[in-house]
Structures are given as C-alpha cells and as structure tokens.
C-alpha positions, 0 to 999 in steps of 0.5 A, a space after each residue: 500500500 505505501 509504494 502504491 501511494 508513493 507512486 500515485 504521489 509521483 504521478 501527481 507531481 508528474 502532472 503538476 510539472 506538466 501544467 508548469 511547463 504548458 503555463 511556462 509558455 502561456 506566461 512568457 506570451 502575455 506581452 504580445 496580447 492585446 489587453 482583454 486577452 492579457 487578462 484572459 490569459 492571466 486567469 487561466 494561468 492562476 487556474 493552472 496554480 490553483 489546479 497545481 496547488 491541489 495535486 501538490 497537496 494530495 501529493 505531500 498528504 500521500 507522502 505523509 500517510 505512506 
C-alpha cells in the first residue's frame, strides 16, 4: 500500500510539472496580447496554480500517510 501511494504521489507531481511547463509558455506570451486577452490569459494561468496547488497537496498528504 505505501509504494502504491508513493507512486500515485509521483504521478501527481508528474502532472503538476506538466501544467508548469504548458503555463511556462502561456506566461512568457502575455506581452504580445492585446489587453482583454492579457487578462484572459492571466486567469487561466492562476487556474493552472490553483489546479497545481491541489495535486501538490494530495501529493505531500500521500507522502505523509505512506
């Protein structure tokens, strides 16, 4: 049970790493949008952070209980 939980723990990092990378290039492209897309884009990003926080919490609770 503990090497299942430490391996889910690790996919969730895996994923949390993915959506650093995609949001990376979101991040780095804002300075060519317009204002309204700016803004747009800024909020999916802060999506993308809250979505990583949560992985990222079921991940180190994982890792405390395995």
């Amino acid at each position: 049970m503990d090497d299942d939980m430490l391996d889910l723990a690790d996919r969730l990092c895996t994923v949390a790493g993915m959506l650093m990378e995609d949001g990376s290039v979101l991040a780095i492209t804002t300075a060519k949008l317009d204002r309204p897309t700016k803004a747009a884009r800024i909020a999916e990003l802060e999506a993308s952070v809250d979505n990583m926080r949560v992985l990222l919490t079921a991940a180190q609770i994982l890792v405390r209980l395995g």
